[in-house]
N, C-alpha and C positions, 0 to 999 in steps of 0.2 A: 589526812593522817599519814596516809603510806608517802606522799611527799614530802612530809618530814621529815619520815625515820631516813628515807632516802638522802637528806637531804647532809640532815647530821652524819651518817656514815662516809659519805664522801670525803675525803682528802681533799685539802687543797693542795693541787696539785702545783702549782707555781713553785709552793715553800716548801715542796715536797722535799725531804733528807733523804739521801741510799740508805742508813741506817733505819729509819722509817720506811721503804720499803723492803729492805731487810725481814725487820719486824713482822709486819701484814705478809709476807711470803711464808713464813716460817708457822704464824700460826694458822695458816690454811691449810699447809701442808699438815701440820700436826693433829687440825682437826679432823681432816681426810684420812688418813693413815689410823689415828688413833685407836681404830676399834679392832683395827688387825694384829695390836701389839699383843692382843692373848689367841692369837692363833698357833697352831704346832707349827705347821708349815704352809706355805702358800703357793711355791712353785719348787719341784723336786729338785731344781738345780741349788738354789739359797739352801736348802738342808745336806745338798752334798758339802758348799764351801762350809757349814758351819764344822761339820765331820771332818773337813780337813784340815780348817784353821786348828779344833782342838787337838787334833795329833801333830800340830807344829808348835802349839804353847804345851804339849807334855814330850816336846825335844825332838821329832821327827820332822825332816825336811820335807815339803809337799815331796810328792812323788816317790818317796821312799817307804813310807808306808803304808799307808793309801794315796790312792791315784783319780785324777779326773782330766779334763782336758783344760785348763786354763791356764793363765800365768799366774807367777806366784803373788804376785802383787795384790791380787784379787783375793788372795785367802790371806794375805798378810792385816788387811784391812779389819776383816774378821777375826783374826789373832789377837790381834793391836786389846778389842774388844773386850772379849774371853780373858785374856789375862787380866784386863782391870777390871773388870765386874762380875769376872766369873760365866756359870752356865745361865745368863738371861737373856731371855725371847725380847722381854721391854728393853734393854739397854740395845740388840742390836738394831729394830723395830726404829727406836728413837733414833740411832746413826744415820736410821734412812728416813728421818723427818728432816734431818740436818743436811743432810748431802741434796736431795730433793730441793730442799728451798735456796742451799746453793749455789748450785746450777740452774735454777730459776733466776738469781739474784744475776748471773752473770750472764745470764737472755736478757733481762731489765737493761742493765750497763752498758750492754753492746748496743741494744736497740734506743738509746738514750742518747749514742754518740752523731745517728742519724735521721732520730726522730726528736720525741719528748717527752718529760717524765710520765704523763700521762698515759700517755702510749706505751714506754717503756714498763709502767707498771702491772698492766692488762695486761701487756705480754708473757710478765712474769707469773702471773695466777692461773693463764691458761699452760705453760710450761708446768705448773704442779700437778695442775689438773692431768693434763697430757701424759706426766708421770707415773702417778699412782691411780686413774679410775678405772682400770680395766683389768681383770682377774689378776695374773701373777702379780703387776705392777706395783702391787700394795703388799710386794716383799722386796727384801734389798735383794735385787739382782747385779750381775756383774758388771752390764749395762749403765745403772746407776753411779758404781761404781768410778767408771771408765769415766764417763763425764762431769762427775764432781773435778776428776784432774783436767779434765779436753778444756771446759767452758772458761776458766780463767786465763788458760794455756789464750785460748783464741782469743780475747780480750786484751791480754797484755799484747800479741801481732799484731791487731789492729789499733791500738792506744797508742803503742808506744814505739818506739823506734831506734834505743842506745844496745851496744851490746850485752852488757850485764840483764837486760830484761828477757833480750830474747834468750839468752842463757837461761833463767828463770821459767821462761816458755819452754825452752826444752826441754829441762826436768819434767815439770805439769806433763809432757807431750810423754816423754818417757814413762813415767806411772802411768798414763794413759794405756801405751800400748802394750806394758807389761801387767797390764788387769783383761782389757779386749784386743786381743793380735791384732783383731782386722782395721782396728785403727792406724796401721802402720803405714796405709796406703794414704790415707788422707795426711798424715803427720809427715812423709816424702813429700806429696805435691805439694803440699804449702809452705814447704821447706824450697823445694824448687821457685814456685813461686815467686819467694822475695826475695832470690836469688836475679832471677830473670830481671824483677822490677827493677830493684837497683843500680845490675847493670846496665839495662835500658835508659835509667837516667845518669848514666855517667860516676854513677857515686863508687866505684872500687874500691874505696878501702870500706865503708858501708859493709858492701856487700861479699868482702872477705871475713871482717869480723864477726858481722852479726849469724853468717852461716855457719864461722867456729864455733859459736858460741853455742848457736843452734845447736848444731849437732854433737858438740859435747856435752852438752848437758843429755839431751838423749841416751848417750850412748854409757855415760856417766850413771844411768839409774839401772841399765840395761845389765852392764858390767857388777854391777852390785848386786843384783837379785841372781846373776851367776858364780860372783866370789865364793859364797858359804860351799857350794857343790864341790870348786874347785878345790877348794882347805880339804875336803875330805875325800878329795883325787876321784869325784863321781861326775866330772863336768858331763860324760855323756848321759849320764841321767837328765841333768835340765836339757843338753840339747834335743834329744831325743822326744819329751815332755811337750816339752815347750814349744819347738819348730817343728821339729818332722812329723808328730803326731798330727798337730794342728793341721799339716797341709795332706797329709793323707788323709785328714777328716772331712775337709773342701772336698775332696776330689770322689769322698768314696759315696756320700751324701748330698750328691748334687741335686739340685731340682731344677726343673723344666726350666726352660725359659720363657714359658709360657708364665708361669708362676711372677714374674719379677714383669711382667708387662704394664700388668694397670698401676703400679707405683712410676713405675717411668712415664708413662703416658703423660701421667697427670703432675709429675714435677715439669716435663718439657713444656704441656701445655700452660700451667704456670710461668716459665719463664716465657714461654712465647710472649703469651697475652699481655704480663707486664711493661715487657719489652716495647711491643708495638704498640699499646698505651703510655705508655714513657709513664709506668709507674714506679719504675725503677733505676735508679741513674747508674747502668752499667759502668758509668767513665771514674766513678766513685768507686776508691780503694776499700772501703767499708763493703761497699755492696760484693764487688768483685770478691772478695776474701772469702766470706758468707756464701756465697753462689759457690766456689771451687769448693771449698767445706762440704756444699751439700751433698753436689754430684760426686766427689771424691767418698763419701760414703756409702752412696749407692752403687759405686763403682766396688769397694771392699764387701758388701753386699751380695753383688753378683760375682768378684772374684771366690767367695767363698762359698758359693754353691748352694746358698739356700737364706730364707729372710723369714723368719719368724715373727708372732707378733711383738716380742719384748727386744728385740731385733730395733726397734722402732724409738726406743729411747735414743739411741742414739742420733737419729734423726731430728726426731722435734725441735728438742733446744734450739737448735741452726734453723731451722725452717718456719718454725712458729716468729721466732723476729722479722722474717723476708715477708710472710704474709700480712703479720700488724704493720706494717712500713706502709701496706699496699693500701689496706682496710685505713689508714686514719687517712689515705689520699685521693679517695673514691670521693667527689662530692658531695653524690649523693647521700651517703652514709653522714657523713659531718651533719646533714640538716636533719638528720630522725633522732627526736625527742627517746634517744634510747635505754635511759636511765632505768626505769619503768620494765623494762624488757628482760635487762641483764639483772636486776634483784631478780625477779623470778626462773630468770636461768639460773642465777649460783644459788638459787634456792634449792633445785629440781635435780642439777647436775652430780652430786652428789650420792646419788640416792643408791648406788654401792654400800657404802657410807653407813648409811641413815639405818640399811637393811642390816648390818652389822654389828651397830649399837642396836638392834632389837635383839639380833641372836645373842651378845654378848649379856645382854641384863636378862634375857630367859634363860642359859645357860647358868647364870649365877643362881636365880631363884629357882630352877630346877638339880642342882647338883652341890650348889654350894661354892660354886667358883668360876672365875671370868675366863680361866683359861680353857681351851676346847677344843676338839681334833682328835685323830686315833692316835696321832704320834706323841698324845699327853695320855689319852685315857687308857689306850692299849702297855704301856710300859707299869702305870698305875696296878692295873689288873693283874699284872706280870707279878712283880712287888709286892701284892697284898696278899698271891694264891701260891708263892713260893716257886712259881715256875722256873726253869733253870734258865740260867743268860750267860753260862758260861759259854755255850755253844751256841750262837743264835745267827738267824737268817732274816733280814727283812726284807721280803722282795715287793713290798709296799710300806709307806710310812717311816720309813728308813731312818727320819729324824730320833726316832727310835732307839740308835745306838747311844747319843747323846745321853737320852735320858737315863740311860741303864748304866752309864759307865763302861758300854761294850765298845768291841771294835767288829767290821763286818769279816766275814773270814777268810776272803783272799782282794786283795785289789780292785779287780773287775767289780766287784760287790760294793764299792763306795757307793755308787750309783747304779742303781739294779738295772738302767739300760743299758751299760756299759758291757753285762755279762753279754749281752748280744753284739758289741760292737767289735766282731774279731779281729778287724781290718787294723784295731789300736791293739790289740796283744804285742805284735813283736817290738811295740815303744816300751812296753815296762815288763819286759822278758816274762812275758807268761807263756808257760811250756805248752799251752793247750791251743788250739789252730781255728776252735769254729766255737760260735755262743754252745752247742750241745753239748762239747765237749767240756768245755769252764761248767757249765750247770752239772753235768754226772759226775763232774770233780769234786764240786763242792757238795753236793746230796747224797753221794753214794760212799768219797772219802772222807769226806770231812766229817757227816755224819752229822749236821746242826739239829740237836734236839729241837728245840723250837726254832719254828717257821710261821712268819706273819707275812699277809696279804690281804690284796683290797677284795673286798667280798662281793659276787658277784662282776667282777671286772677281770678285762686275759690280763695274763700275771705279768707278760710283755706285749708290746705290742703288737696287735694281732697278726700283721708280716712277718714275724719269726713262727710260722707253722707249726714246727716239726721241735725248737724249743720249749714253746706252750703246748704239745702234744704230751711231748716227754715230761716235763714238769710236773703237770696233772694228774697224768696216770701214775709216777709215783708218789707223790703225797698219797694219792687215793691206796696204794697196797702198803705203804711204809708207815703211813701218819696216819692219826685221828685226829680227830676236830675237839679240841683242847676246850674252842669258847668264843662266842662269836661277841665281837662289844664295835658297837656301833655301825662303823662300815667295813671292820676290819674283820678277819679269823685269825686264829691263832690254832698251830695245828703245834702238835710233839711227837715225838718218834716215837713207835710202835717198840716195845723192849720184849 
């Protein structure tokens, strides 16, 4: 019986269409994702872009009103959104079913140009997977983002070879690095790259054109996301944003290097062991591209001081096809009846998932509705008890402003770690010099009637001491505890 159902499921893979696995990407991804689309938020950074996309579709240029540390390209994405659908969790939710199984689709393609669609396809379902199974993942991150534009960008390099493509790639390259900077490093070497190659084989007009092209188009989408600043004579706003921020953010948040050791380890040993197995034909332009990709990221990685786990989107794509190239070449593996194995791994694998569509239908049969989170039920509560929003603070659940129609009360507050990041104050002229001084600003001048935070959790991270010292103790003499709903409190000013 189970080798049946196995049996019919299967694709033939010979008559396999990209459109057909298109398809099969898209609704895995959709199925995986799906139950996160009535979440409030899922990682604090996707609830800052959404707070910034929406005060760029109500006419504010990122960084002019509220501030974060990204490019703009990354909240443009989220604007794009917002203006045609409006305030919805499903419609952004879905962008990142799309983007997901696109950047899957373009791991398939590439791994298809060196392997087979068989292989090619696997690779594409553990890329979703790779995507979305592990906490934040299963939000649009900017990550995600980033490589919806990188993974076509690297497909047309290695496909194709006329100047109008790679022009084309350089655009792809350009939103890329104007969503995650740190791709900039990898979008240079492999600029360099096929620079070297070409002239290596003698082809100079190749490799004059194809790098104009290159790099104009780069510089083409780069110049654009700076134009609008320029019109309104603010260009050191984006530079400052944009660049100098960014690298004083490397520099001020570095971690060990101790820290970045067992991911290198284990890509070198990777390519070691391939290498000396000859599971991988370094002399192949495919491969080579793919290998400078990788380590070119791990290199922007460690230039930026620090690698997170959502850090790692970036990674996969590129690294998940070098490994399936390896795994369909192992002999041993071609002879295990593995059919059988892999149903009950994508059966199993999911189980994020599985756990979420439990919460989401007990959520509905306990409240009445699929959506769920403090940053839904806390603004609700707000709304129904007439509490005031014209003065509000959310130093938790932030997504919060969204729903009220607020805005947070000075910049640093976009992102309630940010009030601790003092080292970024002098990018978007904030008169205050250290996180205590931005938090007595905003608590003691600004005076936010309501204050919400995570309950029983430090309001920042527990290394700002002398921040969460101060914070605490005044809520505790200024505020009362308004109402505690769920994992959240809600305090108001003492009048």
């Amino acid at each position: 019986m189970l080798d049946r159902v196995i049996k019919r499921l299967t694709p033939d893979y010979d008559n396999l269409k990209y459109r057909t696995i298109f398809g099969i990407l898209f609704l895995v991804s959709l199925f995986v994702r799906l139950p996160f689309f009535f979440r409030d938020y899922i990682d604090r950074d996707e609830s800052t872009f959404i707070l910034m996309a929406q005060s760029w579709v109500d006419g504010n240029l990122p960084y002019t009103e509220l501030w974060d540390l990204k490019p703009p390209v990354n909240f443009l994405f989220f604007a794009v959104i917002i203006y045609i659908f409006g305030k919805s969790f499903i419609a952004i939710r879905f962008a990142g079913v799309l983007i997901v199984a696109s950047t899957a689709f373009f791991s398939s393609k590439i791994a298809a140009i060196t392997s087979t669609k068989k292989v090619a396809l696997w690779i594409g379902i553990v890329c979703v997977a790779l995507q979305s199974m592990i906490g934040s993942l299963q939000g649009v991150m900017s990550e995600h983002v980033c490589m919806f534009f990188f993974m076509p960008a690297l497909y047309l390099l290695i496909k194709k070879r006329k100047w109008h493509q790679f022009a084309l790639a350089g655009i792809l390259m350009g939103l890329a690095v104007m969503t995650k900077l740190n791709v900039a490093y990898t979008v240079l070497i492999l600029g360099l790259y096929f620079i070297f190659s070409l002239l290596k084989n003698k082809q100079y007009l190749a490799a004059f054109s194809n790098s104009i092209a290159y790099g104009l188009g780069i510089l083409l989408v780069i110049f654009m996301t700076f134009l609008p600043y320029y019109d309104q004579s603010i260009g050191d706003t984006w530079w400052n944003s944009v660049v100098l921020a960014s690298l004083e953010y490397a520099g001020a948040r570095r971690q060990s290097i101790v820290s970045f050791l067992p991911i290198i380890l284990l890509i070198v040993t990777f390519f070691y062991f391939t290498w000396k197995k000859k599971l991988l034909d370094y002399n192949n332009v495919s491969v080579q591209i793919l290998a400078i990709t990788l380590l070119s990221i791990l290199f922007s990685f460690f230039k930026g001081g620090r690698i997170n786990g959502h850090y790692l989107i970036q990674l996969h794509p590129v690294l998940i096809v070098l490994i399936g190239i390896v795994i369909s070449k192992i002999s041993f593996v071609q002879k295990i009846n593995y059919q059988r194995y892999i149903f009950f791994i994508l059966l199993l694998l999911p189980m994020e998932a599985y756990l979420e569509y439990v919460n989401v239908i007990k959520h509905k049969a306990d409240r009445g509705s699929f959506f769920n989170g403090e940053g839904i039920t806390v603004p609700k509560y707000i709304d129904d008890n007439n509490i005031s929003t014209d003065n509000i603070l959310f130093l938790g659940y932030h997504i919060g402003y969204w729903q009220l129609n607020a805005k947070p009360p000075t910049k640093a507050a976009t992102h309630p770690s940010n009030i601790c990041r003092s080292e970024l104050f002098p990018f978007y002229d904030n008169l205050r010099e250290t996180g205590v001084e931005e938090i007595t600003y905003i608590i003691e001048e600004l005076q936010p009637k309501t204050v919400v935070i995570r309950k029983n959790r430090s309001i920042f991270d527990p290394k700002f001491k002398d921040e969460n010292t101060y914070i605490k103790a005044y809520l505790d003499n200024h505020y009362s505890l308004e109402a505690t709903v769920d994992k959240a409190e809600i305090y108001t000013h003492l009048k």
